[in-house]
C-alpha positions as CSV (number, residue, x, y, z in Angstrom):
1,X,308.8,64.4,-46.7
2,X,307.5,61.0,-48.8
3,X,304.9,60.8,-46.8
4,X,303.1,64.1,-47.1
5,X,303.7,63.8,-51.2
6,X,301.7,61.0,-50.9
7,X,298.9,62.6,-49.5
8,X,298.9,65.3,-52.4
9,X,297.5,62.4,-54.5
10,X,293.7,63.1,-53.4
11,X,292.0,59.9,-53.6
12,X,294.6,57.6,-52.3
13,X,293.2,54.8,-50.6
14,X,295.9,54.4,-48.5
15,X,295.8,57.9,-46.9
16,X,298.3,58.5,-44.0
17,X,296.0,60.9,-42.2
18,X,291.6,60.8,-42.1
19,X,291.4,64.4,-42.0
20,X,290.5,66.3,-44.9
21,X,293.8,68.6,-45.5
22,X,292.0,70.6,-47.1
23,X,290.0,72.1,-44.5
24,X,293.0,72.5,-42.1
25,X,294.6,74.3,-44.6
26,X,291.8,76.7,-44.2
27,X,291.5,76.6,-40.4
28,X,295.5,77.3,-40.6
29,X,294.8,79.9,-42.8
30,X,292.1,81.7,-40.9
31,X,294.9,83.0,-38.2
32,X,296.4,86.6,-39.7
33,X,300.2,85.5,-37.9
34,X,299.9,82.9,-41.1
35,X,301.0,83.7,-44.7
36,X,301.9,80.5,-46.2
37,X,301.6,76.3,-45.2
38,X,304.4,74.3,-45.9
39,X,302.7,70.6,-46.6
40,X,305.0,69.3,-43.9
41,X,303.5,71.2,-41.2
42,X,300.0,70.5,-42.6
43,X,300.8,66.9,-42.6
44,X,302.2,67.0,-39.0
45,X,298.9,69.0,-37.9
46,X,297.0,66.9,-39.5
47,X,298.5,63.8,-37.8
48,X,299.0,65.6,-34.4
49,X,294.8,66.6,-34.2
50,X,294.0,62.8,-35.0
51,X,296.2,61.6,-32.3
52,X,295.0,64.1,-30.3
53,X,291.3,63.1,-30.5
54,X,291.9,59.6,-30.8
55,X,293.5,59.7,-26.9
56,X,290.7,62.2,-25.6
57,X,288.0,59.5,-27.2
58,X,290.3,56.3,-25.5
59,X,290.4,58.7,-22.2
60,X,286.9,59.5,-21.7
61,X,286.1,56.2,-23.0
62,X,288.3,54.6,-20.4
63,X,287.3,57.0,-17.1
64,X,283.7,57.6,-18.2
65,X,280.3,55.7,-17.4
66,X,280.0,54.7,-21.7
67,X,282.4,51.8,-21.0
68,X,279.2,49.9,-19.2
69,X,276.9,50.9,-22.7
70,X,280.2,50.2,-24.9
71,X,279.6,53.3,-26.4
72,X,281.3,57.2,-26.1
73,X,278.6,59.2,-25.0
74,X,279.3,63.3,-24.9
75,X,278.6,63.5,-21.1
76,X,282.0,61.0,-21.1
77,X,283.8,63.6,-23.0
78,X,282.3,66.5,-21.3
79,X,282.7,64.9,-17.5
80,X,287.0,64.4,-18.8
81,X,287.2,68.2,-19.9
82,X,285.9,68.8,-16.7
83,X,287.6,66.6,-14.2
84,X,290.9,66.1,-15.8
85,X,293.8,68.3,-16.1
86,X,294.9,67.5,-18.7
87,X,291.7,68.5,-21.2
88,X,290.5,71.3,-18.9
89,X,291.5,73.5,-21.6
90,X,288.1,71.9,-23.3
91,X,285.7,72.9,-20.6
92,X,284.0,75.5,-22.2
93,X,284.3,73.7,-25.7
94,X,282.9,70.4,-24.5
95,X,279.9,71.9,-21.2
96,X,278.2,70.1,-19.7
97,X,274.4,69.6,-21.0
98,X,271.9,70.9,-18.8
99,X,268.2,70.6,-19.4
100,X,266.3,74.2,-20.6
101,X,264.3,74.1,-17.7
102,X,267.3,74.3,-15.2
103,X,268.5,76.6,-17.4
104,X,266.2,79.2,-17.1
105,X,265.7,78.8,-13.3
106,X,269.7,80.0,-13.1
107,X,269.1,83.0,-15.7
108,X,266.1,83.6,-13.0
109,X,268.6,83.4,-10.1
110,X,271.1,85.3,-11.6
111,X,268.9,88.1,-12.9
112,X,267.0,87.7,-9.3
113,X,270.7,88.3,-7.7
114,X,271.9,90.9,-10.3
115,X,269.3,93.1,-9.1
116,X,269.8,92.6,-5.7
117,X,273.2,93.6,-5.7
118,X,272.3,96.5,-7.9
119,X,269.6,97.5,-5.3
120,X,272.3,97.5,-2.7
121,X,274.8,99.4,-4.6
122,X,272.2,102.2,-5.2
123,X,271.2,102.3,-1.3
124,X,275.0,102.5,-0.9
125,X,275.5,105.6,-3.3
126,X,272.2,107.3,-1.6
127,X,274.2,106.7,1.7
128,X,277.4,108.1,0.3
129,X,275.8,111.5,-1.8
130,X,273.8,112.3,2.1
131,X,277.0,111.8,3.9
132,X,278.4,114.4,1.4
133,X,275.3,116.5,1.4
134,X,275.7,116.7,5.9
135,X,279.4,117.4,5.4
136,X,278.7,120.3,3.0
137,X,276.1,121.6,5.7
């Protein structure tokens, strides 16, 4: 492919892609199914991750409350990976921000419910082991 020989120029102004290749060479290489990158498919994945952000920022920008600010705000992207289809893949990438105070009040509950439910298992094992105990009688 012309264009991806193009890209192997470094400094070329008129670069096809913004991404560094370089690094998705590396994120590419990171996964042990991978042995070699053809530039082709580097190219490609290079071009196919900037479209790919380019519509999650035009979406979010688009259905989210930053359009009144002009601005892309992170709740705009993290209110898409949540409410749309499409990007719910991205939920747990792209949560939603929750201040420490609230966040420590759900540990609390949690922890608060944890040992509830491990208070009634144990009641429910001493039930069990003097059912047992009568039956052996």
């Amino acid at each position: 492919m012309a264009a991806a020989a193009r890209l192997s120029g470094g400094g070329c102004e008129n670069r096809l892609v913004s991404l560094p290749l370089s690094r998705i060479r590396v994120i590419m290489k990171s996964s042990p199914e991978v042995s070699s990158i053809n530039q082709d498919a580097l190219f490609l994945t290079a071009k196919a991750t900037e479209l790919f952000v380019q519509y999650l920022a035009t979406y979010s920008y688009k259905h989210g409350r930053g359009k009144e600010k002009r601005a892309l705000t992170y709740s705009d992207l993290s209110h898409t990976a949540e409410e749309s289809e499409t990007f719910q893949f991205l939920a747990d990438i792209l949560p939603k921000k929750i201040l420490a105070s609230k966040y420590l009040k759900m540990l609390e509950r949690e922890k608060r419910d944890g040992e509830v439910e491990e208070e009634e298992d144990d009641d429910d094992d001493q039930e069990e082991e003097s059912e047992e105990e009568d039956a052996e009688s």
